[in-house]
C-alpha positions, 0 to 999 in steps of 0.5 A, spaced: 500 500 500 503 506 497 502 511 503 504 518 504 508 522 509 510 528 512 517 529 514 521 535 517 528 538 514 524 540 509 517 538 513 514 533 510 508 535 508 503 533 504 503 537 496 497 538 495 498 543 501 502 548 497 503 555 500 497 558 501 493 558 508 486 558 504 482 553 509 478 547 506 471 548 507 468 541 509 465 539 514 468 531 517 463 531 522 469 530 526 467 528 534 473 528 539 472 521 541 475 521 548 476 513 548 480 514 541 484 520 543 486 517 549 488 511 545 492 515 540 495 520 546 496 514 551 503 516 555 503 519 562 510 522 560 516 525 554 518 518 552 525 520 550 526 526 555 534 524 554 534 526 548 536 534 546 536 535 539 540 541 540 544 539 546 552 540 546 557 535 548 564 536 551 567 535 544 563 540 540 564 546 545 571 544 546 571 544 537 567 551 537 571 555 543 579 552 539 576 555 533 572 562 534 575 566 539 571 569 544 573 577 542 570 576 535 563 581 534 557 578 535 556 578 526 563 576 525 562 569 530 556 567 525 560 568 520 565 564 522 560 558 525 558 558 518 565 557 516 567 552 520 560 547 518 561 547 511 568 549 509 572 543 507 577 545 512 573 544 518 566 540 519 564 540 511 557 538 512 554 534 507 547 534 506 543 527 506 535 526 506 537 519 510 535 521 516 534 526 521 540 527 527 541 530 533 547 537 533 551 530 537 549 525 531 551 532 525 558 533 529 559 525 528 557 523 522 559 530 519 552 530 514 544 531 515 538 534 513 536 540 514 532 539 520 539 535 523 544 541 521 539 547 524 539 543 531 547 543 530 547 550 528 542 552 534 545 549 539 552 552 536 549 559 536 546 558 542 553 557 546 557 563 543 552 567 547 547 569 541 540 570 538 537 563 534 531 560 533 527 555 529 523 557 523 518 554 518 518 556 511 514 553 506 517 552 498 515 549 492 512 543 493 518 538 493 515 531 492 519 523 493 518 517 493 521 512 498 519 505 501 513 505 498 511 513 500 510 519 497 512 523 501 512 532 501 517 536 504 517 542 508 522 547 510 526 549 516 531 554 517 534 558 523 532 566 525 537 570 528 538 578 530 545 581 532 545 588 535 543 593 530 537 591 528 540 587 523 536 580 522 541 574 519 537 566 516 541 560 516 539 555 511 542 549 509 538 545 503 541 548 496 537 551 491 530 550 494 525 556 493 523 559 499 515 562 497 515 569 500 510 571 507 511 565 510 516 564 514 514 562 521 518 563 528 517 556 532 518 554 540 524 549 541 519 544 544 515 545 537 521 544 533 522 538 538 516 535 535 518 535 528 524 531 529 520 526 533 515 526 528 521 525 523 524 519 525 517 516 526 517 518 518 524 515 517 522 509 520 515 508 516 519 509 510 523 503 512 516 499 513 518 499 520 510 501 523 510 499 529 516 502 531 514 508 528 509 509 533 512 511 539 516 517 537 510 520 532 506 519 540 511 523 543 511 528 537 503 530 539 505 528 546 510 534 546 505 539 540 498 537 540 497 541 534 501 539 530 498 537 524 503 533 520 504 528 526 497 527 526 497 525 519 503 521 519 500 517 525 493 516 521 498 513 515 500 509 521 494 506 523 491 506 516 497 501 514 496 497 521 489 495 519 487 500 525 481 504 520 478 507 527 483 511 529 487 512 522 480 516 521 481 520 527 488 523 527 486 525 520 480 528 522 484 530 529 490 532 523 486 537 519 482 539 525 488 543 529 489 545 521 484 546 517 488 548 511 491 542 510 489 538 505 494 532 506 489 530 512 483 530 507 486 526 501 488 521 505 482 521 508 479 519 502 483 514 501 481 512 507 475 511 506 476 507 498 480 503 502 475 500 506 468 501 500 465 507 502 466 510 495 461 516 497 465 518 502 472 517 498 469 522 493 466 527 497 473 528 501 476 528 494 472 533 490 474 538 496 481 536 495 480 537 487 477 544 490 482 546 493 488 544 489 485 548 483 485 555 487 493 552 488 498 555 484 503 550 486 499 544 484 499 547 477 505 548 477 507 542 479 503 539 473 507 543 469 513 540 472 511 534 471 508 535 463 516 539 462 519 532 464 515 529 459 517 533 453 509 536 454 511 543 452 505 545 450 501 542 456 506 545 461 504 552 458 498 552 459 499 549 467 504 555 468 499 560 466 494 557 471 499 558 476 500 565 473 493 567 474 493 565 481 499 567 484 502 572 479 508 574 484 513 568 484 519 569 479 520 561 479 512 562 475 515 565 469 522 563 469 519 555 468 515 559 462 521 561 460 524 555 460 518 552 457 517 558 451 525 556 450 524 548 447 518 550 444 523 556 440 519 562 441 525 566 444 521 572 444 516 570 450 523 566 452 525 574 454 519 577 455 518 571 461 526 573 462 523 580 464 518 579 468 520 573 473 526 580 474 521 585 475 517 580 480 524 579 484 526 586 483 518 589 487 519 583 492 526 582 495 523 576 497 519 572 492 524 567 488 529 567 493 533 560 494 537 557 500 543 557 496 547 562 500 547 558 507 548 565 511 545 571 509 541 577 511 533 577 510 533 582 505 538 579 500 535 576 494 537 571 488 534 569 482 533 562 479 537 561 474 534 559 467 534 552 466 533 547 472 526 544 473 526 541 480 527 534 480 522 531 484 515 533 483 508 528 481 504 531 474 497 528 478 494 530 484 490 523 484 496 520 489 496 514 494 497 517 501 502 522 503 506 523 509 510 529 511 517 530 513 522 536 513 528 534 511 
């Protein structure tokens, strides 16, 4: 059975979620069951209180303190972090999707997510005396297939300010963009929840369910808002032949986030699983709804048509994103790309200018992860060529789990 998941260095989110908050009108007819829910959030306590993700040990601290001198001022220290994480002379942290890591694992293991490198960065920062916090950001959609999941990532990266005013983001994974207007500041113990609920997602890929189940309980045990990991249990108890309570941490899931429409999709899985075929289509139709409102679902389409070689096919999914969001360069810049196989370099220019000028009105839109330091009003621009990698033409998918990474 081919499950969806959400998993965090990216979240991992569903896609279908795209960018936008707009909340899914439907009613699920959902009563918070106090025997289910007791049955979902059935511990007294943190399970893995041991376990910090941020937390330092004596060999980092005794790495950071021979490395940055302790009279640097405070924006030359964050330089110099950045510096000894990614340069070939120091760490060199690589990026890997594998598995999420505590800042200990990321040390030892000189590679992570993005999730794992902000925990190490965090921790680091912290320890210098300086300002660093945990910040969601959501992008274009990036979807995978891993174990027999489809799995949407979200993203994290760090926010932090030095004296003066000035703001400076940390981020890891390259060449991704970050969608403008939806950064959010979280907790350390939200943040927590996400690396709980992103080996309870890593396990699942491994088809290891029962395994998964304890850290995805310890993720809503810690952050009982958090929609990904109700999600992500649901595609547990769906898998495990559990229907009752696959059906309440999805509804519960989309409950505590009426915008997520990962929760409504699997849902209607749910339920053509199990032979409703009036549900299943009911919860489908407001997913088809709320993926036609979704610019990134039609750009995503056009991802999928431009692989193909359906050049004339991605031009017309493009325009629909266009018309829905005109102010993301990545829009225009994947026209571009497309109008240039199709030959018609004057709309390969005319698309050129535009996706600049949208980037030049907001200094935010396009902006990419590439520069892993940077201050928040730094801006670059996609370069004309790439389409991203990972991406599905159809929204009709099997269940979806949600992971940062």
């Amino acid at each position: 059975m081919n499950k969806s998941v959400i998993h965090s260095s990216l979240l991992l989110w569903l896609v279908l979620l795209g960018t936008s908050c707009s909340i899914i009108n439907i009613n699920i007819d959902f009563l918070d069951d106090p025997n289910l829910k007791s049955a979902v959030l059935d511990q007294d306590g943190d399970l893995f209180a041991y376990i910090v993700p941020i937390e330092l040990n004596d060999e980092i601290r005794n790495y950071i303190d021979s490395n940055i001198r302790s009279n640097l001022a405070p924006a030359a220290k964050i330089g110099k972090v950045r510096e000894l994480m990614f340069d070939s002379q120091y760490l060199n942290i690589q990026y890997s999707t594998d598995q999420t890591f505590t800042a200990v694992e990321v040390f030892e293991r000189r590679s992570g997510n993005c999730l794992s490198v902000i925990n190490f960065y965090i921790g680091v920062i912290r320890y210098l005396g300086l300002d660093a916090s945990f910040q969601t950001v959501k992008v274009s959609p990036i979807w995978d297939s891993r174990g027999g999941l489809n799995v949407l990532y979200e993203h994290i990266n760090a926010l932090g300010s030095v004296r003066g005013g000035l703001q400076y983001i940390m981020d890891f994974t390259p060449e991704i963009a970050l969608l403008d207007y939806t950064a959010k500041t979280i907790s350390d113990d939200q943040a927590r929840a996400l690396y709980f609920s992103n080996i309870g997602a890593e396990l699942m890929i491994k088809g290891e369910l029962e395994q998964a189940l304890p850290y995805l309980k310890n993720a809503l045990w810690i952050d009982p808002s958090l929609s990904l990991a109700w999600n992500n249990i649901g595609v547990v108890y769906h898998g495990l032949g559990q229907t009752e309570l696959a059906e309440y941490s999805y509804k519960k899931g989309f409950i505590v986030n009426n915008t997520n429409a990962t929760v409504i999709s699997n849902l209607s899985n749910l339920y053509k699983a199990v032979g409703d075929s009036e549900k299943a289509e009911y919860y489908q139709g407001a997913v088809r709804q709320f993926q036609n409102r979704n610019p990134y679902y039609h750009y995503n389409l056009g991802n999928g048509a431009f692989t193909a070689n359906q050049f004339q096919v991605a031009e017309r999914h493009y325009l629909r994103a266009i018309r829905r969001n005109d102010n993301e360069p990545e829009f225009y810049l994947a026209l571009a790309n497309t109008y240039q196989q199709m030959g018609d370099n004057a709309q390969v220019l005319r698309m050129l200018d535009r996706a600049e000028l949208v980037a030049q009105s907001n200094p935010n839109a396009g902006r990419t992860a590439a520069d892993n330091l940077r201050l928040v009003d730094r801006n670059s621009l996609p370069a004309l060529g790439g389409q991203p990698a990972r991406t599905i033409s159809d929204g009709t998918i099997d269940d979806i789990l949600n992971v940062f990474n």
